[in-house]
C-alpha positions as CSV (number, residue, x, y, z in Angstrom):
1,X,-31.8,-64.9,-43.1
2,X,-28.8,-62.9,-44.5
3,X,-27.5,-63.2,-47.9
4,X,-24.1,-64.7,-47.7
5,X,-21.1,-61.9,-49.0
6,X,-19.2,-62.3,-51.8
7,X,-16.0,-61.9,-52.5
8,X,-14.6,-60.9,-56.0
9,X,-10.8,-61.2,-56.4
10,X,-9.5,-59.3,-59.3
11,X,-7.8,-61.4,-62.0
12,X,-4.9,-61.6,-61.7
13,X,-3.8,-60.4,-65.3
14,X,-4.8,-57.4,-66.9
15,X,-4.7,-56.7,-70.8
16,X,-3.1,-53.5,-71.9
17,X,-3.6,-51.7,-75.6
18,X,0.3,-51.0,-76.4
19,X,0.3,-47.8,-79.1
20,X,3.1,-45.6,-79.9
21,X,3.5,-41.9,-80.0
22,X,6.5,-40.6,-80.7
23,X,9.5,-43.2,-79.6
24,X,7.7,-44.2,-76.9
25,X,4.7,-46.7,-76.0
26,X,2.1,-46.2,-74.2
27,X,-0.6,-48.3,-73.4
28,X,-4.5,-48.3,-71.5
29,X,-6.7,-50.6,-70.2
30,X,-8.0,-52.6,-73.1
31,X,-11.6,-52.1,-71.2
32,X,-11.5,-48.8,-72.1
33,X,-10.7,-48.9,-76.1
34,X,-14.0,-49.3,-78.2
35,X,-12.3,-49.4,-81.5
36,X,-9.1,-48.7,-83.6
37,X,-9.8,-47.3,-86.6
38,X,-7.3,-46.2,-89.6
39,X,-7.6,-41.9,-89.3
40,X,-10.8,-40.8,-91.1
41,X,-10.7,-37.0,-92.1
42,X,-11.1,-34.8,-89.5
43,X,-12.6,-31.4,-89.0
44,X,-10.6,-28.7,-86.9
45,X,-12.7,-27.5,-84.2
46,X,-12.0,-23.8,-83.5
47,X,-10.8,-22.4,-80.5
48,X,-11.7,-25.7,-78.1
49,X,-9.3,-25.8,-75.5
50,X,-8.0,-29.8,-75.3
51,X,-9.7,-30.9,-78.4
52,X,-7.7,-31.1,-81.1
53,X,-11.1,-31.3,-83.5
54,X,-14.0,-33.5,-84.5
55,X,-14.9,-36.3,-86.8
56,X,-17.7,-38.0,-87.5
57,X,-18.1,-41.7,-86.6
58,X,-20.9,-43.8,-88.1
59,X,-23.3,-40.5,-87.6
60,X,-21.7,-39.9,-84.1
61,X,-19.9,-36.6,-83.8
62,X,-16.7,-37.4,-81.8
63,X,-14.3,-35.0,-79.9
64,X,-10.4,-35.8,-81.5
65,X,-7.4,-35.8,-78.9
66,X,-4.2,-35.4,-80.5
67,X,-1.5,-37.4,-78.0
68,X,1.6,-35.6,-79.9
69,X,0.0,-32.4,-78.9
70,X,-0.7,-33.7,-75.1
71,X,2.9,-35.2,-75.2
72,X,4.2,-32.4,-77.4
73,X,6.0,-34.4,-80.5
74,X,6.4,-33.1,-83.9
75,X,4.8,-35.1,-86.2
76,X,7.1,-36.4,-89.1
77,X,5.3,-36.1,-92.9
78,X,6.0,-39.7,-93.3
79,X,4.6,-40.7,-90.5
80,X,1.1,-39.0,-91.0
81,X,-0.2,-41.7,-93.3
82,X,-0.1,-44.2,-90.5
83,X,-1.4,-42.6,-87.4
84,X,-4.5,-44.4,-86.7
85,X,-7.4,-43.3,-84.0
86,X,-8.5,-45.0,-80.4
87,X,-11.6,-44.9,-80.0
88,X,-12.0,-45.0,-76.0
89,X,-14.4,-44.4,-73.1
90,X,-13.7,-41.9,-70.5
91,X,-16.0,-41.1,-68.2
92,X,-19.5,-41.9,-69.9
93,X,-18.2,-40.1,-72.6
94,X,-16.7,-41.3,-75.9
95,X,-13.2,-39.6,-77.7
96,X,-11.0,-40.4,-80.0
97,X,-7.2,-40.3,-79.6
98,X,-4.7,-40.1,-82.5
99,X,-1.8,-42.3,-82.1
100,X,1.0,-43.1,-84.6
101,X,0.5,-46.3,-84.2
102,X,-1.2,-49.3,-82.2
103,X,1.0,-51.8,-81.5
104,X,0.1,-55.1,-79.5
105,X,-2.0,-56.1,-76.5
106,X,0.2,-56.3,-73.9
107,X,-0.9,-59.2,-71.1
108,X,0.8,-58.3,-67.6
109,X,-0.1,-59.4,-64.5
110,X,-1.1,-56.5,-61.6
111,X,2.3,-57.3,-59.7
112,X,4.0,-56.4,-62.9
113,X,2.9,-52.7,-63.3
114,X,4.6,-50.2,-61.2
115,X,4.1,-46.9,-59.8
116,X,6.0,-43.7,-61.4
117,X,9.3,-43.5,-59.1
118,X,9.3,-40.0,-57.7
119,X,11.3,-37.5,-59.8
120,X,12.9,-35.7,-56.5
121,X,11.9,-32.2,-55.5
122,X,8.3,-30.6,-55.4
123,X,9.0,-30.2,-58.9
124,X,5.2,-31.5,-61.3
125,X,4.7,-35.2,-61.7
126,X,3.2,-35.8,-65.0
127,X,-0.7,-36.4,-64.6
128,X,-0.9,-38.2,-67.4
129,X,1.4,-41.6,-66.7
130,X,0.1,-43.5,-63.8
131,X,2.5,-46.0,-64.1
132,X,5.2,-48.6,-66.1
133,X,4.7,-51.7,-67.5
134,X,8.7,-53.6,-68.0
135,X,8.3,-55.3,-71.3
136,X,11.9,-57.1,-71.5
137,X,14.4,-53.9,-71.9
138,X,11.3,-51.5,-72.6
139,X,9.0,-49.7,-70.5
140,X,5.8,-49.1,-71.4
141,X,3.7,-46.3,-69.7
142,X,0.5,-46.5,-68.9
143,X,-1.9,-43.3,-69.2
144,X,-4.8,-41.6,-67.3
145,X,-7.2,-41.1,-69.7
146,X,-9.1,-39.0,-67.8
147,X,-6.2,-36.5,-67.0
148,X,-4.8,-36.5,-70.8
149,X,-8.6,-35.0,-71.5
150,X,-8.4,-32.5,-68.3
151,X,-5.4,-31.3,-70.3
Protein backbone atom coordinates (compact mmCIF):
# COMPACT_ATOMS: atom_id res chain seq x y z
CA UNK A 1 0.00 0.00 0.00
CA UNK A 2 1.14 3.51 -0.97
CA UNK A 3 1.07 6.48 1.20
CA UNK A 4 -1.50 8.78 -0.10
CA UNK A 5 0.35 12.47 -1.53
CA UNK A 6 -0.08 15.51 -0.01
CA UNK A 7 -0.71 18.57 -1.20
CA UNK A 8 0.42 21.81 0.59
CA UNK A 9 -1.06 25.07 -0.77
CA UNK A 10 0.81 28.10 0.18
CA UNK A 11 -1.19 30.56 2.27
CA UNK A 12 -2.40 32.72 0.65
CA UNK A 13 -0.97 35.90 2.67
CA UNK A 14 2.38 36.52 3.46
CA UNK A 15 3.70 38.90 6.32
CA UNK A 16 6.36 41.34 5.30
CA UNK A 17 8.88 43.41 7.87
CA UNK A 18 8.43 47.12 6.46
CA UNK A 19 11.87 49.21 7.53
CA UNK A 20 13.05 52.34 6.08
CA UNK A 21 16.43 53.37 4.73
CA UNK A 22 16.74 56.41 3.39
CA UNK A 23 13.12 57.75 1.92
CA UNK A 24 12.33 54.60 0.90
CA UNK A 25 10.86 51.22 2.52
CA UNK A 26 11.81 48.15 2.17
CA UNK A 27 10.61 45.15 3.51
CA UNK A 28 11.61 40.96 3.98
CA UNK A 29 9.88 38.05 4.77
CA UNK A 30 9.02 38.29 8.39
CA UNK A 31 10.31 34.37 8.44
CA UNK A 32 13.54 35.49 8.01
CA UNK A 33 13.92 38.44 10.93
CA UNK A 34 15.00 36.92 14.33
CA UNK A 35 14.96 40.10 16.20
CA UNK A 36 14.94 44.03 16.03
CA UNK A 37 17.02 45.33 18.34
CA UNK A 38 17.73 49.28 19.17
CA UNK A 39 21.80 49.59 17.62
CA UNK A 40 24.13 48.27 20.29
CA UNK A 41 27.88 49.56 19.83
CA UNK A 42 29.52 48.19 17.14
CA UNK A 43 33.09 47.26 16.32
CA UNK A 44 34.51 48.13 12.80
CA UNK A 45 35.85 45.21 11.23
CA UNK A 46 38.87 46.00 9.11
CA UNK A 47 39.23 45.52 5.59
CA UNK A 48 36.11 42.87 5.21
CA UNK A 49 34.68 43.28 1.99
CA UNK A 50 30.54 43.46 2.54
CA UNK A 51 30.62 43.74 6.20
CA UNK A 52 30.29 46.86 7.52
CA UNK A 53 31.64 45.40 11.17
CA UNK A 54 30.80 43.22 14.14
CA UNK A 55 28.92 43.26 17.36
CA UNK A 56 28.33 41.17 19.85
CA UNK A 57 24.96 39.71 20.56
CA UNK A 58 24.18 37.87 23.88
CA UNK A 59 27.91 36.28 23.52
CA UNK A 60 27.32 35.64 19.75
CA UNK A 61 29.70 37.48 17.48
CA UNK A 62 27.54 38.81 14.56
CA UNK A 63 28.68 40.13 11.02
CA UNK A 64 26.92 43.99 10.72
CA UNK A 65 25.43 45.00 7.14
CA UNK A 66 25.02 48.55 6.72
CA UNK A 67 21.83 48.91 4.08
CA UNK A 68 22.83 52.82 3.48
CA UNK A 69 26.15 51.54 2.35
CA UNK A 70 24.49 48.61 0.14
CA UNK A 71 21.94 51.31 -1.10
CA UNK A 72 24.48 54.07 -0.87
CA UNK A 73 22.66 56.91 1.38
CA UNK A 74 24.30 59.45 3.49
CA UNK A 75 23.39 59.02 6.83
CA UNK A 76 22.00 62.32 8.41
CA UNK A 77 23.55 63.04 12.30
CA UNK A 78 20.04 63.20 13.49
CA UNK A 79 19.08 60.33 12.23
CA UNK A 80 21.85 58.10 13.75
CA UNK A 81 20.26 57.87 17.18
CA UNK A 82 17.36 55.93 15.73
CA UNK A 83 18.76 53.44 13.36
CA UNK A 84 17.97 50.19 14.90
CA UNK A 85 19.40 46.54 13.73
CA UNK A 86 17.54 43.29 12.02
CA UNK A 87 18.63 40.55 13.11
CA UNK A 88 17.89 38.03 10.17
CA UNK A 89 18.70 34.48 8.79
CA UNK A 90 20.34 34.09 5.53
CA UNK A 91 21.40 31.08 4.56
CA UNK A 92 22.19 29.05 7.91
CA UNK A 93 23.90 31.94 8.84
CA UNK A 94 22.88 34.81 11.20
CA UNK A 95 23.66 38.93 10.26
CA UNK A 96 22.59 41.90 11.37
CA UNK A 97 21.34 44.73 9.12
CA UNK A 98 21.25 48.40 10.16
CA UNK A 99 18.18 50.19 9.13
CA UNK A 100 16.99 53.68 10.07
CA UNK A 101 14.11 52.46 11.04
CA UNK A 102 11.48 49.51 11.28
CA UNK A 103 8.30 50.36 10.47
CA UNK A 104 5.21 47.98 10.34
CA UNK A 105 4.41 44.37 9.35
CA UNK A 106 3.02 44.69 6.28
CA UNK A 107 0.17 41.71 5.46
CA UNK A 108 -0.11 41.26 1.54
CA UNK A 109 -1.47 38.60 -0.20
CA UNK A 110 1.06 36.66 -2.99
CA UNK A 111 -1.15 38.22 -5.86
CA UNK A 112 -0.28 41.56 -4.44
CA UNK A 113 3.53 41.50 -4.76
CA UNK A 114 4.88 42.17 -8.17
CA UNK A 115 7.85 41.51 -10.18
CA UNK A 116 10.52 44.51 -10.87
CA UNK A 117 9.18 45.93 -14.46
CA UNK A 118 12.14 45.74 -16.72
CA UNK A 119 14.24 48.93 -16.86
CA UNK A 120 14.76 48.70 -20.85
CA UNK A 121 18.14 48.02 -22.33
CA UNK A 122 20.80 45.33 -21.21
CA UNK A 123 21.60 47.93 -18.87
CA UNK A 124 22.09 46.01 -14.67
CA UNK A 125 18.86 45.14 -12.83
CA UNK A 126 19.37 45.70 -9.20
CA UNK A 127 20.03 42.26 -7.44
CA UNK A 128 18.96 43.30 -4.50
CA UNK A 129 14.98 44.15 -5.04
CA UNK A 130 13.13 41.15 -6.08
CA UNK A 131 10.01 42.81 -6.19
CA UNK A 132 7.10 45.69 -5.11
CA UNK A 133 4.67 45.49 -2.64
CA UNK A 134 1.62 48.65 -3.61
CA UNK A 135 0.77 49.91 -0.17
CA UNK A 136 -2.01 52.59 -1.15
CA UNK A 137 0.19 55.38 -3.13
CA UNK A 138 3.57 53.77 -1.91
CA UNK A 139 5.61 51.08 -3.00
CA UNK A 140 7.38 49.03 -0.88
CA UNK A 141 10.37 46.93 -2.20
CA UNK A 142 11.05 43.86 -1.21
CA UNK A 143 14.90 42.62 -0.80
CA UNK A 144 17.12 39.52 -1.55
CA UNK A 145 18.80 39.03 1.45
CA UNK A 146 21.00 36.79 0.08
CA UNK A 147 22.27 39.14 -2.76
CA UNK A 148 22.43 42.42 -0.41
CA UNK A 149 25.19 40.00 1.49
CA UNK A 150 26.88 38.76 -1.92
CA UNK A 151 27.37 42.55 -2.25
Amino acid sequence: MSPELQVVEEPPEVQLCAFVVGEEEYAVDIHRVLEILHLPPTAQFPRAPGCDGVLNLRGEILPLVDLRRVFGTATAPSESRRQGLLVCTVGRRKIAFRVDKVTQVVRARRDELKPVPPLGGDGPRNPHVIGLCPRGSRLVFLLNLRAVVAA
